[in-house]
C-alpha positions in Angstrom: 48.5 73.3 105.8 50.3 74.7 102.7 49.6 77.3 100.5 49.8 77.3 96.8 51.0 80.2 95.5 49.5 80.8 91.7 50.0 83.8 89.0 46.4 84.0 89.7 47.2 84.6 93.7 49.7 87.4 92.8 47.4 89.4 90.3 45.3 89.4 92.9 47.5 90.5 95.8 48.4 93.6 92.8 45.2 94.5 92.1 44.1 94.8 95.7 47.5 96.7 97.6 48.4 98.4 94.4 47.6 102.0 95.9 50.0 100.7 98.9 53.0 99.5 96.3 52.7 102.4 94.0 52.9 104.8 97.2 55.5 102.7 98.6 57.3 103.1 95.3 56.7 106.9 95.1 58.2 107.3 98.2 61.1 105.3 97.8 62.3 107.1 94.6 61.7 110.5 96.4 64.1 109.1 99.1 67.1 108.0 96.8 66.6 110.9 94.6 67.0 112.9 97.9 69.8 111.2 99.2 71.7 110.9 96.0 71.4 115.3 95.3 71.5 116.4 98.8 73.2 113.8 101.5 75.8 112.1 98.8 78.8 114.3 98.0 80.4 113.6 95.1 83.8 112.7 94.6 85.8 112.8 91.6 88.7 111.0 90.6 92.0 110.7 88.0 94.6 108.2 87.8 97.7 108.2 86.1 100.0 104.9 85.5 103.7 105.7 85.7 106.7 102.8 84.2 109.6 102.9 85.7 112.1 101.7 83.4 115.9 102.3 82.5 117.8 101.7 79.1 120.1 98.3 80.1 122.7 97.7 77.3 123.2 93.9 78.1 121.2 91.1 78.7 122.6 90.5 81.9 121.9 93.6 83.6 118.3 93.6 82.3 117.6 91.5 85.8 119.4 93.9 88.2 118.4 97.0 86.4 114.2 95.9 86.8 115.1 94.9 90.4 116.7 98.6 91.1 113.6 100.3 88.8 111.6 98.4 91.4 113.7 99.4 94.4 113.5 103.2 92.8 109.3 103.5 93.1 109.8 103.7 97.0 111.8 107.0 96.2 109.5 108.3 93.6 106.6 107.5 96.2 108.6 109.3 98.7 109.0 112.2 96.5 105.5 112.8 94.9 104.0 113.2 98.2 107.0 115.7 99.2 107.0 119.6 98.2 110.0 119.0 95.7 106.9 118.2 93.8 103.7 119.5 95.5 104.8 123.3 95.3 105.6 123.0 91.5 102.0 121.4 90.9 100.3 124.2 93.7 101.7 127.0 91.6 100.2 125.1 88.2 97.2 124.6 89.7 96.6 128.2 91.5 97.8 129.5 87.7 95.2 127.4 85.7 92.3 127.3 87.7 92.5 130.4 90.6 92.2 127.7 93.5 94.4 128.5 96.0 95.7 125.0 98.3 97.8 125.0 101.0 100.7 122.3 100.7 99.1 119.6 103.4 95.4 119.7 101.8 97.0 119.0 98.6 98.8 116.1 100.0 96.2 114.5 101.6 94.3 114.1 97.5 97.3 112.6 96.2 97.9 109.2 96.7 100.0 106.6 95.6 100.4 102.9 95.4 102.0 100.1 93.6 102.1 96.5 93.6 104.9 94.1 94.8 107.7 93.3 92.0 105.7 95.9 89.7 108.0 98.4 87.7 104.5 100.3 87.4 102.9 102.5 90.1 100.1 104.4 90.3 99.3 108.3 91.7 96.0 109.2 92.3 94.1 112.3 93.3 90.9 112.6 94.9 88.8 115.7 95.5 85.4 117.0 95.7 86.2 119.8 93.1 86.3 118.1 90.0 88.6 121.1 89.0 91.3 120.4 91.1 91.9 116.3 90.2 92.5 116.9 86.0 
């Protein structure tokens, strides 16, 4: 017992459930748009890419001096997420935009990663205020 299924078969199935489809599709676009205004928050987003890198005059400290630029990001890392550098960027940001954060709500939108045996690292902040992450 099999079935053929034609063009002719499909026109058909259309023409006789298209008040169903059309509702169905009604009703699935009121849904996402729903859920995409009201139940999604935004979140917004900015990277910056940072080199690490030192003047070497010789070729032969060229190889220790990227090995101790890559030993050096741990300490950056360390640093960016400490308030040697958080309070200076709190007071920027309370000065140009009036948004007041405390120290530990500004640390937990600031994160930063790198990859092994990279010289280049990466600190980004996210936030639902797209004010706060420029």
């Amino acid at each position: 017992m099999e079935q053929v299924i034609t063009f002719d078969f499909i026109v058909k199935l259309i023409r006789q459930y298209w008040k169903v489809l059309l509702s169905l599709m009604i009703l699935g676009g009121t849904i996402a748009t729903v859920v995409t205004l009201w139940v999604i928050q935004p979140e917004y987003q900015a990277n910056v890419q940072i080199l690490v890198n030192r003047k070497h005059s010789s070729a032969g400290a060229d190889l220790t001096g990227q090995q101790a630029d890559v030993q050096m990001i741990t300490t950056y890392k360390e640093l960016i997420t400490k308030p040697v550098v958080l309070k200076p960027a709190r007071q920027t940001l309370m000065a140009e935009t009036d948004i007041r954060r405390s120290l530990e709500s500004l640390k937990q939108t600031v994160s930063v990663t790198s990859t092994a045996n990279s010289q280049v690292f990466s600190i980004v902040v996210r936030d639902k205020n797209a004010k706060l992450v420029q």
